[in-house]
C-alpha positions in Angstrom: 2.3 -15.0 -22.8 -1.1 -16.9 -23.3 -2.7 -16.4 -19.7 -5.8 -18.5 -21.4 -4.0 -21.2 -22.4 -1.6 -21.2 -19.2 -5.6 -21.2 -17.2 -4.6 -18.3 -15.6 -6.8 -17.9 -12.4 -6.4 -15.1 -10.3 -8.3 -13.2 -7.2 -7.8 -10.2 -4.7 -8.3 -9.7 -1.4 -8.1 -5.7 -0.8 -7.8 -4.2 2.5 -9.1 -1.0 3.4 -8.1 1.2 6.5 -11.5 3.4 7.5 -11.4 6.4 8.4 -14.0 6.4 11.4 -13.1 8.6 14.5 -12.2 5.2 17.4 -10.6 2.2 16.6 -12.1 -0.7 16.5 -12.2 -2.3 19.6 -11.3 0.8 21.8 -11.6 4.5 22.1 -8.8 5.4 21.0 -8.5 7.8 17.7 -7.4 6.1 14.7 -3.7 8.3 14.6 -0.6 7.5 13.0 2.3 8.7 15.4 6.0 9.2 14.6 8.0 6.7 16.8 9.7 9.4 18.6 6.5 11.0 20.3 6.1 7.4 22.0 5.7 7.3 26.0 5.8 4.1 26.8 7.2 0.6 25.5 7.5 -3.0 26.7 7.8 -6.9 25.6 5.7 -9.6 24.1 7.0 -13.1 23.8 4.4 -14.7 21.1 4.2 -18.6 20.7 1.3 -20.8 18.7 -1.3 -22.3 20.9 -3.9 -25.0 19.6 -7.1 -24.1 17.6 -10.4 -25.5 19.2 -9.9 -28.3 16.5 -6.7 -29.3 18.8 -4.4 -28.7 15.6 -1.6 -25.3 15.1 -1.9 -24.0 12.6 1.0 -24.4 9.8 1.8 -21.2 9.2 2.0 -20.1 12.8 4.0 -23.5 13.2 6.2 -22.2 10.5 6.8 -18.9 12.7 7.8 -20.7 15.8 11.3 -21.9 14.2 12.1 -18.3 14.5 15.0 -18.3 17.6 13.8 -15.4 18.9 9.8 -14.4 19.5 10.3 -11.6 22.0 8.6 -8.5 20.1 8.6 -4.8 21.3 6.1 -2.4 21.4 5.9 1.2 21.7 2.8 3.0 23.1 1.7 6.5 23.3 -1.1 9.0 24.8 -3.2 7.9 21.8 -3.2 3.7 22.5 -4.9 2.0 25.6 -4.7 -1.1 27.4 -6.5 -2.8 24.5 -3.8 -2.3 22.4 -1.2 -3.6 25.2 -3.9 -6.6 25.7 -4.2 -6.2 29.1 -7.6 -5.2 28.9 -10.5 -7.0 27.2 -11.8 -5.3 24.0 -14.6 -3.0 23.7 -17.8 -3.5 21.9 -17.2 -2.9 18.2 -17.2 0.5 16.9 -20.6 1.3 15.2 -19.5 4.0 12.8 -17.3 1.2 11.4 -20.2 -1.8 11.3 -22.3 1.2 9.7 -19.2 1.9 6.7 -18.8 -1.5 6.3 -22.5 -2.4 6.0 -22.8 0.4 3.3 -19.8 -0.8 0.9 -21.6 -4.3 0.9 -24.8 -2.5 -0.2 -22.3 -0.4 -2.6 -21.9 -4.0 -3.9 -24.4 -5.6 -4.1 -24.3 -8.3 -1.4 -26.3 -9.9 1.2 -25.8 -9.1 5.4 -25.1 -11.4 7.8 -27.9 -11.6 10.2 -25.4 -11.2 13.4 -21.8 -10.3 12.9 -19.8 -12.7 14.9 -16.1 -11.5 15.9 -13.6 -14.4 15.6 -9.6 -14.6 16.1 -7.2 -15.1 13.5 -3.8 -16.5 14.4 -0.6 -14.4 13.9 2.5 -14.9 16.1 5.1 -12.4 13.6 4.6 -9.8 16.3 2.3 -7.4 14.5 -0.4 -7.9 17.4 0.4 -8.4 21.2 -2.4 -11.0 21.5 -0.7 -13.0 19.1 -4.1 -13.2 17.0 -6.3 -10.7 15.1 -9.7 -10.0 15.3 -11.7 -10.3 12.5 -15.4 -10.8 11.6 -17.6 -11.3 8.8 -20.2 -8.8 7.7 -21.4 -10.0 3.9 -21.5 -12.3 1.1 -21.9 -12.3 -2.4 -21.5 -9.2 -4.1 -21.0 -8.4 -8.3 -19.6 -5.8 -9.7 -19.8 -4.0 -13.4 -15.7 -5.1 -14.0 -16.9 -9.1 -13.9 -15.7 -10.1 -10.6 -17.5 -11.6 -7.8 -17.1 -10.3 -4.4 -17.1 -13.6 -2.3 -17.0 -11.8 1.3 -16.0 -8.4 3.1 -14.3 -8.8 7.1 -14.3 -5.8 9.2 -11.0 -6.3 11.1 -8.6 -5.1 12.7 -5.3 -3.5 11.3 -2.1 -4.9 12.5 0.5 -2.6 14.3 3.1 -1.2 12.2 6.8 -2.4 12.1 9.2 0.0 12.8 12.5 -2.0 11.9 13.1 -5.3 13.0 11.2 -6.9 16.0 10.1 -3.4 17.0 6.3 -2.5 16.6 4.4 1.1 16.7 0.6 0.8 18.4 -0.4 3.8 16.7 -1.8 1.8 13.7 -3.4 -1.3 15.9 -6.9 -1.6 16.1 -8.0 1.1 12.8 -10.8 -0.6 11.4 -10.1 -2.6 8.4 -12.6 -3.2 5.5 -11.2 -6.7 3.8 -12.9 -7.3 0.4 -12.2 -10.7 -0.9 -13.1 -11.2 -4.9 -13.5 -14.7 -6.2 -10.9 -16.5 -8.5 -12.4 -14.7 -11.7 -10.0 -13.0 -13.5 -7.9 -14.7 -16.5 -5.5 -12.0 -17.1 -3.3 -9.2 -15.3 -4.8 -6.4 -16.7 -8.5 -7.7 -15.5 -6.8 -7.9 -12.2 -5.8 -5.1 -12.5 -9.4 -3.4 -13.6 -11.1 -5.2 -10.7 -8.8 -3.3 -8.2 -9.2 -0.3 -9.4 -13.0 -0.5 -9.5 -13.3 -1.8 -6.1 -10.8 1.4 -4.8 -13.1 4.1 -6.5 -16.5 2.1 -4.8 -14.1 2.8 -1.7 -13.2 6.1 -1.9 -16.5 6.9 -3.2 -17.8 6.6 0.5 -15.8 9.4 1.0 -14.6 7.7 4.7 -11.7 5.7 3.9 -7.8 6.8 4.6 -5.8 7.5 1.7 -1.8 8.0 1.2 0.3 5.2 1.0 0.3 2.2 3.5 -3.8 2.8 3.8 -4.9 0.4 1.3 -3.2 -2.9 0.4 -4.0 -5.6 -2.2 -3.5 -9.4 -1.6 -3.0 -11.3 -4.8 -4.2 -14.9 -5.3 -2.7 -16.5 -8.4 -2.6 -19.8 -10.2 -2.1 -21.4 -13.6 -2.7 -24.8 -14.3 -1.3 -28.0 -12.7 0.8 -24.4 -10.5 -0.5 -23.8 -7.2 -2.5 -21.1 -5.7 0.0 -18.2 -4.6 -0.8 -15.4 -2.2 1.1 -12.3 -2.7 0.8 -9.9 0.3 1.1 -6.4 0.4 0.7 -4.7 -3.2 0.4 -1.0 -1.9 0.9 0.4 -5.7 -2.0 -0.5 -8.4 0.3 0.5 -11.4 2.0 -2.7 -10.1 -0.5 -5.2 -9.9 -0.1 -6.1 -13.9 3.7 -6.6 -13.2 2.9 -8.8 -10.0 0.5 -11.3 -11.4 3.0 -11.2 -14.4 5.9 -12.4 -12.9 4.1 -14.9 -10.8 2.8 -16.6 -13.9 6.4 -16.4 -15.0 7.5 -17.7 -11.3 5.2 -21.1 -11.6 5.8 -21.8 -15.8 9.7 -22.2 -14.8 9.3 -24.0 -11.7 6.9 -26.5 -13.7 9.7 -26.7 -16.5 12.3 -27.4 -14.1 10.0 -30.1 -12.3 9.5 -31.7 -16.1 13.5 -31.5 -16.2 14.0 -33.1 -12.7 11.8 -36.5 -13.5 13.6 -36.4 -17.2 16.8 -36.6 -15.1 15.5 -39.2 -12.7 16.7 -36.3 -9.8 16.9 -36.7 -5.9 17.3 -35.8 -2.9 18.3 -37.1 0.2 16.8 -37.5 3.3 20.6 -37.0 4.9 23.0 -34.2 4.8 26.8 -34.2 5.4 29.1 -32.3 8.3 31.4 -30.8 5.4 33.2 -28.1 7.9 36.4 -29.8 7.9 36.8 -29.5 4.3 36.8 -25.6 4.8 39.3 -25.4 7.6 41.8 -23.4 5.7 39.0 -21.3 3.8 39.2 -17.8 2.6 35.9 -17.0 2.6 34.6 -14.8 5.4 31.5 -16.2 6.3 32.6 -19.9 6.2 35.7 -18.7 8.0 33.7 -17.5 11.0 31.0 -20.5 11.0 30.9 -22.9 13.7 29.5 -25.1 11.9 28.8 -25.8 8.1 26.4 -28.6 6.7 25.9 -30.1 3.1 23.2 -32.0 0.8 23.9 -33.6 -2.2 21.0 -32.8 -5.0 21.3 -35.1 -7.2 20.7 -34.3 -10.6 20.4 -30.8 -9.9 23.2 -29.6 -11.3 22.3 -26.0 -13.4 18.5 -25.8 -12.4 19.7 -24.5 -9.2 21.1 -22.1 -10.3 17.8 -21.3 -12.8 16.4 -18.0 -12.7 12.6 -18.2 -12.2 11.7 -14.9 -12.1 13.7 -11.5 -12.8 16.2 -11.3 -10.0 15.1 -14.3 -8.5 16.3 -18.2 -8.8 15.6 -21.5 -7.7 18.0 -21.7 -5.2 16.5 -17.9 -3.9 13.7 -20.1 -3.1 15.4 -22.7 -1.5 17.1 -20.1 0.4 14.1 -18.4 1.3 12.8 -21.3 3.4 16.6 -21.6 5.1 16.4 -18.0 6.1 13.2 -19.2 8.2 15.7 -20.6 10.8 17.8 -16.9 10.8 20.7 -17.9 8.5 22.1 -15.6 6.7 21.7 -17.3 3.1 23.1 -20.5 1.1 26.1 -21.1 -1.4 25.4 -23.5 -4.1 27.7 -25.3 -7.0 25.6 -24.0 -9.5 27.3 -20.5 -8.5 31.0 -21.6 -7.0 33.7 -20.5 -7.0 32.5 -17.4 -5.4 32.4 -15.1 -2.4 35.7 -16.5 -1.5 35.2 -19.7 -1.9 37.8 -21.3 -4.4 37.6 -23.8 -7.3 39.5 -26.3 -5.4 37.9 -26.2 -2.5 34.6 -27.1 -4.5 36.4 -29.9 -6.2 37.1 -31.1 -2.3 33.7 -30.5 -1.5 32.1 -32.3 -4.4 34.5 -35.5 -3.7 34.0 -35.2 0.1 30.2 -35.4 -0.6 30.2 -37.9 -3.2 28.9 -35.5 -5.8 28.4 -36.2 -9.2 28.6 -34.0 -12.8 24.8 -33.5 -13.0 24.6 -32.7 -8.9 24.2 -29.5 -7.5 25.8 -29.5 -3.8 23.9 -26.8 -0.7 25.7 -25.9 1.9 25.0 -23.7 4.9 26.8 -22.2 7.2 26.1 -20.9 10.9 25.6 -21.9 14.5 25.4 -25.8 14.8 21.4 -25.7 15.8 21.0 -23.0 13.4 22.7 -24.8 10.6 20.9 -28.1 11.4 17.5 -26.1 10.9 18.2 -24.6 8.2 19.4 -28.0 6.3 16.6 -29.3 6.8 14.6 -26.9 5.5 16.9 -26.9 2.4 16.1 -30.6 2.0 12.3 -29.9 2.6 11.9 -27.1 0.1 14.1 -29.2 -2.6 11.6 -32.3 -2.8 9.0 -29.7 -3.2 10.7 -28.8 -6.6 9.4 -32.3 -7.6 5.6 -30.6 -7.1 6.3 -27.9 -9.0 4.7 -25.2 -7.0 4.2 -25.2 -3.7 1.1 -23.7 -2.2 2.9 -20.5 0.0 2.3 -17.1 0.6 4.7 -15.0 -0.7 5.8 -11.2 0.1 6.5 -8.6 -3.2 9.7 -7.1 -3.5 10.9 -4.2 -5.5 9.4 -4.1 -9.2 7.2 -7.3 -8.5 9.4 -10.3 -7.8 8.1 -11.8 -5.1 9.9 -14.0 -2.0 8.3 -16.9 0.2 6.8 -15.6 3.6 5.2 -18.8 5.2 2.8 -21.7 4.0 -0.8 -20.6 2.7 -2.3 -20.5 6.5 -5.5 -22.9 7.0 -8.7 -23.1 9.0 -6.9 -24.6 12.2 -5.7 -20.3 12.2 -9.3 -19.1 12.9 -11.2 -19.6 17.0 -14.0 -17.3 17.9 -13.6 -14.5 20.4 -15.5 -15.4 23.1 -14.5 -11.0 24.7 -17.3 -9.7 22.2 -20.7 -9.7 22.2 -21.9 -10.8 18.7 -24.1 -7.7 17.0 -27.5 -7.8 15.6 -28.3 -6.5 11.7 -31.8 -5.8 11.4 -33.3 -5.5 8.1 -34.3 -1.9 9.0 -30.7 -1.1 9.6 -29.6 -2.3 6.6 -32.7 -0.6 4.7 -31.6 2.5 6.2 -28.2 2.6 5.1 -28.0 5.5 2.2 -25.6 4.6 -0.8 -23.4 8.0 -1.7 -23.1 8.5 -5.6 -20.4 6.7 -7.3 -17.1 8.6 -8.1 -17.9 7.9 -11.8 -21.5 9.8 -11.2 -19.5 12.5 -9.7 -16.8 12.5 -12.4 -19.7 13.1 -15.1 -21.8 15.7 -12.8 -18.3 17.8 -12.7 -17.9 18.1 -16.1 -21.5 18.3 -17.3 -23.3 20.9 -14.3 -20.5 22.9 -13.2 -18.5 23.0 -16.9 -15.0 21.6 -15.8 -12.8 20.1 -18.2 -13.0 16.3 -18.4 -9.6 16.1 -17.4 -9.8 18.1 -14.2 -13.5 16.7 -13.4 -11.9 13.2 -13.1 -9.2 14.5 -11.1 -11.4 16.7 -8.8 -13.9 13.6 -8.5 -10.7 11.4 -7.3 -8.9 14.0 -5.3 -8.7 13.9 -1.1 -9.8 17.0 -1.2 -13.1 16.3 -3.3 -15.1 16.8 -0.3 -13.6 20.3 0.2 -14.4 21.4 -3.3 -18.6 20.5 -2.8 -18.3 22.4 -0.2 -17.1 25.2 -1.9 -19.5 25.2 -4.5 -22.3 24.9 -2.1 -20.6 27.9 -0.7 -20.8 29.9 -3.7 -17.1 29.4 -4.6 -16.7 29.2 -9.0 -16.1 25.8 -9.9 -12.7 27.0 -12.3 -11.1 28.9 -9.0 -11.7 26.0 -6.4 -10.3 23.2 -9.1 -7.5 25.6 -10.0 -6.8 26.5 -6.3 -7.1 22.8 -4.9 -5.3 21.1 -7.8 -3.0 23.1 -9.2 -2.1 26.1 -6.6 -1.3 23.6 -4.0 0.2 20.9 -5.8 3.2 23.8 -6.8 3.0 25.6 -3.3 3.8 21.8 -2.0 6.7 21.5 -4.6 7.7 24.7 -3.5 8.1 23.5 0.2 5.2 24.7 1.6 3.2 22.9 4.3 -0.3 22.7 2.0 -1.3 19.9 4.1 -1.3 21.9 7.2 -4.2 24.0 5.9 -7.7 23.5 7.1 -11.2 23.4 4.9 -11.8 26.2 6.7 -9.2 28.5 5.9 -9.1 27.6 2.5 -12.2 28.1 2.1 -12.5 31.2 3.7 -9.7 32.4 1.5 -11.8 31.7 -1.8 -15.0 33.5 0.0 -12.5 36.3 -0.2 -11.3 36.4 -3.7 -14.8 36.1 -4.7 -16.1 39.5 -3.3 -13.0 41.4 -4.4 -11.3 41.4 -1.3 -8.1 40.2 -3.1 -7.0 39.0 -6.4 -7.1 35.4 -8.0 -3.8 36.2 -8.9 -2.6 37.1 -4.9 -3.8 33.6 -4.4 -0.2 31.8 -4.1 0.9 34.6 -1.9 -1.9 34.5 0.4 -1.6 30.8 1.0 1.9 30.9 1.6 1.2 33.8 4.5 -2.0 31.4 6.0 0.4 28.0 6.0 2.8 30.3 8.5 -0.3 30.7 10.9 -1.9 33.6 9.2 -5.7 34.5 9.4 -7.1 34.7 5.5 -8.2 38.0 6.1 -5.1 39.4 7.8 -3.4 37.4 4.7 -5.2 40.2 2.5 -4.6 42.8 4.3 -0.6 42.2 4.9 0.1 40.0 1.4 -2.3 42.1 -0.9 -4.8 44.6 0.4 -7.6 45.0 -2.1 -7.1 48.1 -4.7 -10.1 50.5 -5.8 -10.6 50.8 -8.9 -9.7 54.6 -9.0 -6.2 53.3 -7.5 -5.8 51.0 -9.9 -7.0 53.5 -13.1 -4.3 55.8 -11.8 -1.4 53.3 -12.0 -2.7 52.2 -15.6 -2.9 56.0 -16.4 0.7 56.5 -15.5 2.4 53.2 -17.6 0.3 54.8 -20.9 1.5 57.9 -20.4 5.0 56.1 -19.9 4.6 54.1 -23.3 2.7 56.1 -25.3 5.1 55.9 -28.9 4.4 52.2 -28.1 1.4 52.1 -27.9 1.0 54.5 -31.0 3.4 51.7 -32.7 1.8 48.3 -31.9 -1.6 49.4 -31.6 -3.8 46.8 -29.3 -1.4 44.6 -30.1 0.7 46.4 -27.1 -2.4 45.2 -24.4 -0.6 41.9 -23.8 2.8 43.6 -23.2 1.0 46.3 -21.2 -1.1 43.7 -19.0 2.2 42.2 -17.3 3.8 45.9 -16.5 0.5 46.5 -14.9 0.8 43.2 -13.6 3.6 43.8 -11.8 2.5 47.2 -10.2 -0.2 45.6 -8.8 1.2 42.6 -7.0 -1.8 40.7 -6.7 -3.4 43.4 -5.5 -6.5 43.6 -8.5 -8.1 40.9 -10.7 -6.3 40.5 -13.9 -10.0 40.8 -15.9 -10.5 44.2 -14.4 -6.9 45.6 -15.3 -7.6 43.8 -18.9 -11.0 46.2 -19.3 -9.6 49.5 -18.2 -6.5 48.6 -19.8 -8.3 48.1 -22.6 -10.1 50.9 -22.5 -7.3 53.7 -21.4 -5.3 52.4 -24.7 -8.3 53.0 -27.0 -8.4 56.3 -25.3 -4.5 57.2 -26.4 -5.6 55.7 -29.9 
């Protein structure tokens, strides 16, 4: 596909968790809980109220055709009364202002003079307040990729859903660094450079969360005479190409079938019809059970329907999407009858009963009378958008990078400031005293170039969680070879192996290495010894029950006795019998030696026999 000749426009938003000791607003530490260690839960019933500009906003407008708005919550020994709103916030956590004051100098930008908190509409139910919090800290930033940074928030996270209308506290209130770039980037794989570049300036601080869920990318995406798009929630970068792909995809087809529509002289009417009658005697399970099923007539419609737009995805998903608002179930359209039950005749009945013509597509929905009624209309609403082309919405990712509509692209009526915090004060000796740490890239190249690791492993080291650990253990005296090997390799197989790796503290590992260094135990006990340590073991008791240390008289004797076991073979093969030799003696020691001193007296006791 030509992006540049489709004018291809497209920008991210990335949001960040921190990884600063207190939440945001509170005291409370900034721990993810399992739902089952919760000790308290209770309701929320969320509605929109008015901005200061007297308007609701129109996605939180959107929101309040859902039936039901009563949310749950569930609390724990880690979330206060902030979280539960029934306590005014706290000032806002300084370690985060500090973080997110030093990625803007990371990029380049300018600091606001005060940081004013204001509140950001949201009535899903992933906050009890029904808004967010959310505050600007600086503008205009550039980066090496191309890309300018417009703006970066610090806000706060939303809680998490755990299924359905049931929410988890644990996560509400972790301080949120929100990076917005500008509409720069003319092709997906740019997008996807820009990302990545922005996550290695993040993790380059060395203070943000990682795993998956921490860090999420918001996709804004337009081609000409399309629509800007908003695609929430990309958690996987290898996915972003595939995303901005399919969304190009998405608004060529829905511009073709616009072009194909006014060629037809298609439309659509403001009325629909009461067709339940005509399904009285109906096979179909879900008709069969509906109190109530409603029609429209598209006219000229007939195929495009039915249209895919994007893999897995058609017009009529779309449609659907916006019926689904009002908690029905789905559509059936003629452009895919006779199916699920219903039969051929009964779509001939339908098409008369309706008036329906050979190029018309009939919609119908079936449900609850009010629920049907809302859900019509929506179908009616979201075809006559067809005749734009693409509409301006904000849209969710699915599996493999289709995407689904969510709600309309929210507006400034959303936004009211937050009258519960004080506003906070940047001084231009704060920001002058804020210290940039060196770029993941710099450390990449100072890995491979000072401490002689392969390029390879120096990237992976420089990008690793446990990056922080390693410095530590070179500072520490700890070879650069052994900690890379132990903290990439050793653990990722332990962890394969079903060990709990991530149960082990710096310390211990570290203590282990310390260890292995002054002979205390073998490199090659290393496995062993972690295995013992991740079922509570000290390191040192590790050695001494795993694989106490071995003189080197000890370990002479054993080599002694395997020569004077294989001497003919060694007579044989020569030195060529060291390599076979070196795993027997291997063997016999368990661990307990390093294998470069059982290679020298090897060595040496099989020149002796030769």
């Amino acid at each position: 596909m030509d992006y540049k000749k489709l004018g291809l426009k497209a920008g991210i938003e990335i949001h960040q968790q921190l990884n600063t000791k207190e939440k945001l607003f509170c005291h409370c530490p900034t721990l993810l809980r399992d739902a089952e260690e919760r000790n308290g839960e209770f309701f929320r019933y969320l509605r929109a109220t008015e901005s200061e500009m007297g308007k609701i906003d129109r996605a939180a407008e959107e929101e309040m055709k859902k039936e039901n708005r009563a949310y749950t919550y569930y609390a724990y020994d880690t979330t206060c009364l902030v979280e539960n709103d029934e306590e005014p916030p706290a000032p806002m956590n300084p370690e985060a202002i500090e973080l997110s004051m030093t990625l803007a100098k990371m990029l380049g930008m300018t600091a606001v003079e005060q940081i004013h908190v204001m509140r950001k509409l949201v009535i899903d139910g992933s906050n009890t307040s029904g808004f967010q919090r959310t505050a600007l800290v600086a503008l205009n930033g550039k980066i090496p990729a191309g890309a300018v940074i417009e703006s970066i928030c610090l806000e706060e996270e939303a809680a998490q859903r755990v299924e359905g209308d049931i929410f988890s506290l644990d996560r509400l209130g972790i301080p949120l660094a929100e990076i917005t770039t500008g509409p720069d980037m003319k092709t997906p794989e740019e997008v996807k450079e820009v990302a990545a570049y922005i996550g290695m300036i993040l993790r380059s601080t060395g203070r943000v969360k990682r795993g998956l869920g921490t860090i999420r990318q918001d996709v804004n995406i337009s081609i000409r005479e399309g629509a800007r798009v908003e695609i929430k929630g990309v958690q996987d970068l290898s996915l972003i190409e595939e995303v901005v792909k399919r969304e190009v995809l998405r608004q060529v087809n829905l511009l073709e079938i616009r072009a194909e529509l006014i060629r037809r002289g298609a439309s659509v009417p403001e009325d629909y019809t009461d067709v339940t009658s005509v399904f009285s005697e109906t096979g179909s399970s879900i008709l069969k059970k509906a109190k109530t099923i409603l029609a429209v007539n598209l006219r000229g419609f007939a195929g495009l329907v039915g249209r895919e737009v994007q893999p897995g995805r058609r017009l009529g998903s779309e449609i659907s999407d916006y019926a689904k608002k009002c908690g029905v179930g789905g559509l059936f359209h003629t452009d895919e009858l006779p199916a699920y039950g219903v039969t051929e005749e009964e779509v001939a009945a339908l098409r008369s009963f309706v008036g329906a013509a050979d190029d018309d597509c009939v919609i119908i929905v079936a449900d609850k009378k009010k629920r049907a009624e809302c859900a019509i209309s929506q179908i009616i609403k979201r075809s006559k958008m067809a005749f734009e082309g693409v509409p301006e919405e904000t849209r969710k990712m699915l599996e493999e990078g289709s995407t689904a509509y969510m709600r309309p692209l929210p507006g400034a009526a959303r936004m009211y400031p937050e009258t519960d915090v004080f506003p906070v004060e940047i001084t231009g000796e704060y920001w002058d005293s804020l210290e940039i740490p060196e770029l993941l890239t710099a450390k990449e190249e100072r890995f491979k170039n000072e401490l002689n690791l392969d390029a390879a492993v120096a990237k992976q080291m420089a990008y690793s969680p446990r990056m922080p650990l390693f410095e530590r253990m070179i500072r520490e005296g700890i070879k650069a070879n052994l900690a890379s090997r132990t903290l990439l390799a050793t653990l990722r197989e332990l962890y394969r192996d079903g060990v709990d790796t991530y149960s082990l503290s710096d310390d211990s590992l570290l203590e282990l290495l310390k260890l292995v260094e002054g002979g205390k135990a073998a490199k090659e006990a290393i496995p062993d010894l972690i295995r013992a340590i991740s079922k509570g073991m000290s390191p040192a008791d590790a050695v001494e029950s795993v694989a106490p240390g071995i003189s080197e008289e000890e370990l002479t004797g054993i080599i002694q006795t395997i020569i004077g076991e294989r001497k003919d073979f060694i007579k044989e093969q020569g030195m060529r019998s060291l390599g076979p030799l070196m795993g027997v003696v291997m063997k016999e020691a368990r661990g307990r030696a390093d294998g470069k001193v059982i290679s020298e007296i090897l060595k040496r006791e099989i020149q002796s026999v030769l």
